[in-house]
N, C-alpha and C positions, 0 to 999 in steps of 0.2 A: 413469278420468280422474284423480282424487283421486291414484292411488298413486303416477301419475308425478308429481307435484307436492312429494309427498314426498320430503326428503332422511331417511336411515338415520344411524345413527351412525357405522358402519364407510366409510359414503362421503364424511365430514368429516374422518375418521381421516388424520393425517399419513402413519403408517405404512402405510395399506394405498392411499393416493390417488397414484399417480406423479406426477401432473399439481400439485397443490399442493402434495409436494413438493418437485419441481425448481425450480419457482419461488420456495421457501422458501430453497433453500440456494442459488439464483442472486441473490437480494437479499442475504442475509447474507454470500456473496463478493463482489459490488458493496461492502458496507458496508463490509467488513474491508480491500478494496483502497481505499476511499477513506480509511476513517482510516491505515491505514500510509503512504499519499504526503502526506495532511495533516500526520501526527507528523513525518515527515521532513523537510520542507518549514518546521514552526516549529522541527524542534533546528538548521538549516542556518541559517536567520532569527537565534536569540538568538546562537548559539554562533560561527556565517563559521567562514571558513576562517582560518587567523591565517598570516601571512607571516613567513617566517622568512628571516633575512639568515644563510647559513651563509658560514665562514672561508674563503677561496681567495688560496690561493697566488699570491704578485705575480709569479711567471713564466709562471702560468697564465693569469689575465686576458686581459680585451679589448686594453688597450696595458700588454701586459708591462714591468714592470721589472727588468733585469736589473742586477747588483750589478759 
């Protein structure tokens, strides 16, 4: 009765345990996808998008003007 009470070392072991783990490297991919949409989410925050007014041609416009 004692012995099954006992855990071993090899049964705490990262390497030899599948079950802790999956679970190890399913939190640290939860973690790494949360800080990547976080990081992204503050550079879109300080930085926006900047709008840019480019040159067009006054024959091309909405009410063209021609010459």
């Amino acid at each position: 009765m004692s012995q099954d009470s006992q855990e071993t070392a090899s049964q705490k072991d990262i390497a030899t345990n599948w079950v802790t783990s999956s679970r190890f490297i399913f939190y640290v991919s939860v973690f790494a996808l949360l800080a990547l949409v976080l990081g992204n989410c503050t550079k879109l925050f300080t930085s926006g998008f900047k709008k840019t007014t480019p040159e067009v041609n006054t024959s091309s416009q909405y009410k063209p003007e021609y010459k």
